[in-house]
N, C-alpha and C positions, 0 to 999 in steps of 0.2 A: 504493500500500500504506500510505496514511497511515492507516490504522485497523487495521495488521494488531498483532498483539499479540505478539511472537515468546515469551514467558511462556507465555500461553496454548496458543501453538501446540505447543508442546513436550512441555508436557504434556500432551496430548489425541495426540500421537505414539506418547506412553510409554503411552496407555489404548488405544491400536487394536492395538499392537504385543501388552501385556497379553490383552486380547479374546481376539485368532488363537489362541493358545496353549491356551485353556481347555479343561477336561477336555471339559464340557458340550458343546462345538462338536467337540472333536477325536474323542471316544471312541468315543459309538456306529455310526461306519460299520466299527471293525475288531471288534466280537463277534463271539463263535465263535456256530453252532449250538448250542442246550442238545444234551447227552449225551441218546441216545434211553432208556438202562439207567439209568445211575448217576446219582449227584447232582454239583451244582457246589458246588465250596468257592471265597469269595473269600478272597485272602490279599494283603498288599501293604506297604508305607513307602516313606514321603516326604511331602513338606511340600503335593503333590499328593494325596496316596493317600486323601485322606477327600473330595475334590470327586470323584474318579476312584470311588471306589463308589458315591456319591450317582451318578452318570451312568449308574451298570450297572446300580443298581434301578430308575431311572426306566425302562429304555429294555429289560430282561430279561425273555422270556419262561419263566416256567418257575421252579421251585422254586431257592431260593438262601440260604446264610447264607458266615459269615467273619466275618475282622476284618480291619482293616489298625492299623496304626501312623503318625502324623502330630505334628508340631510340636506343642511346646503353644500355642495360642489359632487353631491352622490347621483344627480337627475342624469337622463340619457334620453335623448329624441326619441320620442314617439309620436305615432299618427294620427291614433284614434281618442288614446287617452294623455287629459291634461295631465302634466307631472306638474307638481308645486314642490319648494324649496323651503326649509325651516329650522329652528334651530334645537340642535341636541348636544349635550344631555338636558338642557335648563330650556324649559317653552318660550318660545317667544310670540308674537301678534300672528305671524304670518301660518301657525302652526292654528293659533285657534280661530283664526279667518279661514283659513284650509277647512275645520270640522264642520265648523257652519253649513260651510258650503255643502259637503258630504251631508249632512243631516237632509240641506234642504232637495239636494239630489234626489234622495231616495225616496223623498217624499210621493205618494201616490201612484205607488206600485201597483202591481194587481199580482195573483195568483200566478199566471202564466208567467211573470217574468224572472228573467235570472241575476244574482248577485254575485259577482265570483269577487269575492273580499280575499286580497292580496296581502300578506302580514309577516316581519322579520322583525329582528330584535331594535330597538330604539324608537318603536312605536309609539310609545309610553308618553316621550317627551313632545313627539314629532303631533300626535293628534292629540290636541290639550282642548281642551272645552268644559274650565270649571263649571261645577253645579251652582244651581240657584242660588245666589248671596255670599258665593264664595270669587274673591277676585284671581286676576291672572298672576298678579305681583304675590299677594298668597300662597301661592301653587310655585310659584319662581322660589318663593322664598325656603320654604318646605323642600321642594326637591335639593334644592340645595345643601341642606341641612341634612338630607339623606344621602346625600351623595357620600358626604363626608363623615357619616359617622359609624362605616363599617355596616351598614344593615345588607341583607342579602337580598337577592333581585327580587325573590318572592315578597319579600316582607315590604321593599318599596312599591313593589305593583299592586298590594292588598292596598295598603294606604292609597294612593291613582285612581284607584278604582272605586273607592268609597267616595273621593273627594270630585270625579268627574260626572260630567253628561252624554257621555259618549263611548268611555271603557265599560266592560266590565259586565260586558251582553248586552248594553244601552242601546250599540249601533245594529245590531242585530235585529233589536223590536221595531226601528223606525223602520227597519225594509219592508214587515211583515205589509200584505200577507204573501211576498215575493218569499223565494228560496234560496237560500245562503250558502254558498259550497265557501269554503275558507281556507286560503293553501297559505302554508305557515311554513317559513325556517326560522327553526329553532336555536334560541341562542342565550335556554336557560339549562340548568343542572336537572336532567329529570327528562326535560321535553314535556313537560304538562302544559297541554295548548291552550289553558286559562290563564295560565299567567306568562305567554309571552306575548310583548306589547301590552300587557295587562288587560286579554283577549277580550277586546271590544263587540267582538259578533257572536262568544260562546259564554253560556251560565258561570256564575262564581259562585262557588263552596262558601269563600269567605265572608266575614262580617264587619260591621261598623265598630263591634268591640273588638273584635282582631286589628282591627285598621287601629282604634283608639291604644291596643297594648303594643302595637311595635313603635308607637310615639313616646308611648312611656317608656320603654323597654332602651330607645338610647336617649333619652331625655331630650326630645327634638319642643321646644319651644313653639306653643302650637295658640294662635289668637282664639279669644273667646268665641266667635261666630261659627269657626270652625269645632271647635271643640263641642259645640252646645248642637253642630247640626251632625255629627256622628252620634253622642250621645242619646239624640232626639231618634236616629234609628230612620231620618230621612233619607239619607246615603245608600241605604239597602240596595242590595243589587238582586237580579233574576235571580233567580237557584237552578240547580238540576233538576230534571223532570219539568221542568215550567213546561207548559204546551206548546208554548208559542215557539219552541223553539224543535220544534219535532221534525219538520219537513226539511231542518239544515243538517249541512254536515261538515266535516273537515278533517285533513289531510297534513298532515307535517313532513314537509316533501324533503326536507334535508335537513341532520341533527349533526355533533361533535364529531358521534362515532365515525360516519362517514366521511369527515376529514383526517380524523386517525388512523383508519384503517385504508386510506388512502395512501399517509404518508408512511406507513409500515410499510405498503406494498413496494412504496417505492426505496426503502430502503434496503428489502432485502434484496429487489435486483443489482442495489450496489454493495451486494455483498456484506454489508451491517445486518446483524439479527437486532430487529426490532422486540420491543415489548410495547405494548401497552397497557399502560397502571389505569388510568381512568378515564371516563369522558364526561365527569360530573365533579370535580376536584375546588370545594368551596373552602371560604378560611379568611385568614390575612394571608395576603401574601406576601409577607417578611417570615412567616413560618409555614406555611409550603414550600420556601426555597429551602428553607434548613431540613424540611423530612428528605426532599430530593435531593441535597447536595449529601443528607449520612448518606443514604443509599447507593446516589453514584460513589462516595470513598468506599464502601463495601463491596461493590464490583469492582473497583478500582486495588486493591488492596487486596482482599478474600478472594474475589470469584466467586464470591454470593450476592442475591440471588441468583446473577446472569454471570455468564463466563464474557470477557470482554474480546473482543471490540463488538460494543451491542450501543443501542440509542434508545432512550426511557423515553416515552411518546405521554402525554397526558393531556387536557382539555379542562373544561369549567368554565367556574368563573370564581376568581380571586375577589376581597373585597382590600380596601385601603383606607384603614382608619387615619382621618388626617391631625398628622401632627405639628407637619414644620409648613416653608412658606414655600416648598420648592418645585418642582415643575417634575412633572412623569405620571404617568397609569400606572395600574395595576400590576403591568407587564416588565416595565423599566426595575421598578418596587420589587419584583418578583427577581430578576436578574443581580440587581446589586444587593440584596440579601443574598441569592446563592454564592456572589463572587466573596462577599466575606466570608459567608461557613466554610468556602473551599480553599480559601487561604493559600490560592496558586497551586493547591494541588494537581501534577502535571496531569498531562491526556487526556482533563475533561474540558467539555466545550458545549455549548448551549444555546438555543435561541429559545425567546418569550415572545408571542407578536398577537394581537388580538385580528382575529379572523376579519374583520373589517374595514383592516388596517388603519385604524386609528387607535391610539393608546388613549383610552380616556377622555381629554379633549385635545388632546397633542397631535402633532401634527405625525407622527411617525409612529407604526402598526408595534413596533418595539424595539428590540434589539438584540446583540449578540455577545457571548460572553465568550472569549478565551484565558487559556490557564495563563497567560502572563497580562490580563486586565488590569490586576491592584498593582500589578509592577509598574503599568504605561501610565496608571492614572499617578503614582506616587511620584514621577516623574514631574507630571504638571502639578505636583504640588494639592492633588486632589485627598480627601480624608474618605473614603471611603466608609467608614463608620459613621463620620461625621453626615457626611450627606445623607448614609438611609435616614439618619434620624431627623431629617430635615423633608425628609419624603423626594428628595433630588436626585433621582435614579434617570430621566433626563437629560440634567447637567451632566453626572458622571459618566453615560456611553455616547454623550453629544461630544464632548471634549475627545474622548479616542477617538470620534468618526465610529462610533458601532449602532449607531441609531439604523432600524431597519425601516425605511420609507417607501412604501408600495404605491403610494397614493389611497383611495376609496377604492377598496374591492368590492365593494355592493353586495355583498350578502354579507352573513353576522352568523357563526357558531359557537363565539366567543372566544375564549382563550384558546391557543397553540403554545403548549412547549414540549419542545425535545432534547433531551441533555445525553451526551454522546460521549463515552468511554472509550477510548481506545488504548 
């Protein structure tokens, strides 16, 4: 393997992994039949949602319009259906002008007609449409406060869903009495199609006091109006079994697994035996990197579990409890914790990159880590310890040049990492 390049190989990992997951490949084997009577409305958000109608007009027989809603700089030209642009993670005007609209879209449907509702991970943020006497600044404020205080995706999209007009099966009862097919990539731990985008077209399990206990649960500072209209039990969302929701259906057309089992595949044709540990892998991520960096010095060192040269494949989603003022995702976070527990131990090597290729709200999908890292960074005079604890993981592989910048890949499975032993 004296010509192998493990840089290169890693990231051509992170680009097969990316591939699997695409609308383009995923989407059109689950289209419905066109409605024989009525027409199709598309509707959709997420950072997905403008590759995902680009794939319904290529591939759709039969009369079609819609919109969906996507990140800004994630849209891609379409014919039939509008794309609108808006801001994630935190809502902005343009996202709850977009819902509006969709609401008032669906309005006066009939029986015959069809709904194909389009939905990936960042939904949440992208289609905001506070409820009744709750404002947008509110909602800005709130998310925000989740963002940062380590809660898991489930438990932000319980709260979403309580506090919106539109998640949480909302958008689903204005279609009726139309029929809902819902194609979903997934880009939660689990794949449970309620809570990705904080499933605006399917029933919620959850409650307004669940919504009220993950508020108290990281002490998120939450105004009276809001507090008194969970309490009140106004926020209630559909449940399971509601009726109304019987004639729809949905589809999770692409989850982690099938980027990890992608980028396995493609590892072993280079000759690396692949593992993979998870594709549901939640936490901080300053301690996910330390269970993954014991484990790679135990292959590293023993030849437990795995005999080396092998590459640990995993997925999820990491959280990041904020502490300092510094710039990085979860993935950066994820990376300069492993480069300290490894402490330069030789032959391992690693990339982190969020499937969507944005870390967080950075501009870079993540980055790469080799065993002489803390050497190049100690060089610039960089503290490594110093920075995790500043949350500047970022700063640290921006300064070597190890930042991994894909641009917007348009779909969302979440996290990618692979840490590779040789």
């Amino acid at each position: 393997m004296s010509d192998f390049n493990p840089r290169q190989f890693l990231l051509e990992l992170y680009g097969s992994a990316i591939g699997a997951v695409s609308a383009e490949k995923c989407l059109p084997a689950y289209l419905p039949e066109p409605p024989k009577k009525g027409r199709t409305l598309v509707i959709g958000a997420g950072k997905g949602a403008a590759a995902m109608a680009r794939a319904v007009e290529q591939h759709w027989k039969g009369e079609l319009s819609g919109l969906v809603v996507t990140r800004y700089e994630h849209g891609v030209d379409c014919q039939r259906i509008e794309v609108i642009e808006a801001a994630h993670p935190v809502p902005d005007e343009a996202g709850r002008a977009a819902a509006g609209r969709m609401l008032e879209m669906v309005k006066g449907l009939t029986e015959d007609d069809l709904v194909l509702c389009l939905i990936s991970g960042g939904g949440s943020a992208l289609l905001s449409m506070p409820a009744p006497g709750i404002t947008l600044e509110q909602k800005q404020a709130l998310n925000r406060a989740l963002l940062r205080s380590g809660a898991a995706i489930s438990e932000m999209n319980c709260v979403r869903k309580h506090l919106s007009a539109i998640k949480g099966g909302r958008l689903a009862l204005a279609c009726a009495p139309a029929r809902v097919v819902t194609l979903l990539i997934s880009d939660v731990p689990g794949d449970d199609p309620g809570i990705i985008a904080s499933g605006p077209t399917l029933p919620d399990p959850t409650t307004c006091a669940d919504a009220l206990a993950v508020l108290r649960k990281y002490g998120i500072e939450t105004p009276a109006n809001v507090r008194q209209y969970l309490e009140s039990g106004a926020g209630e969302t559909p449940k399971p079994g509601d009726p109304r929701f019987a004639r729809n259906s949905h589809h999770v057309i692409a989850i982690a697994q099938d980027a990890l089992e992608a980028a396995a595949a493609y590892a072993s044709r280079a000759g690396i035996k692949p593992y993979i540990l998870s594709d549901g892998i939640e936490g901080e991520s300053r301690d996910v990197a330390i269970v993954h960096a014991a484990m790679a010095r135990q292959v590293a060192s023993r030849g437990q579990p795995f005999q080396k040269p092998c590459v640990i494949i995993s997925g999820g989603e990491t959280t990041v409890t904020v502490r300092g003022s510094g710039r990085g995702g979860r993935n950066a976070e994820f990376l300069l914790s492993l480069a300290v527990a490894l402490e330069g131990h030789p032959g391992i090597h690693a990339v982190a990159c969020d499937t969507d290729g944005i870390d967080g709200s950075e501009d870079n999908a993540g980055a790469l880590y080799a065993p002489d890292s803390l050497a190049r960074g100690a060089e610039k005079s960089l503290r490594a310890k110093t920075l995790l604890e500043n949350n500047d993981g970022y700063g640290f592989f921006s300064a070597l040049d190890d930042l991994v910048v894909s641009g917007p890949t348009r779909t969302n499975v979440n996290d990618f990492r692979a840490v590779l032993i040789l």
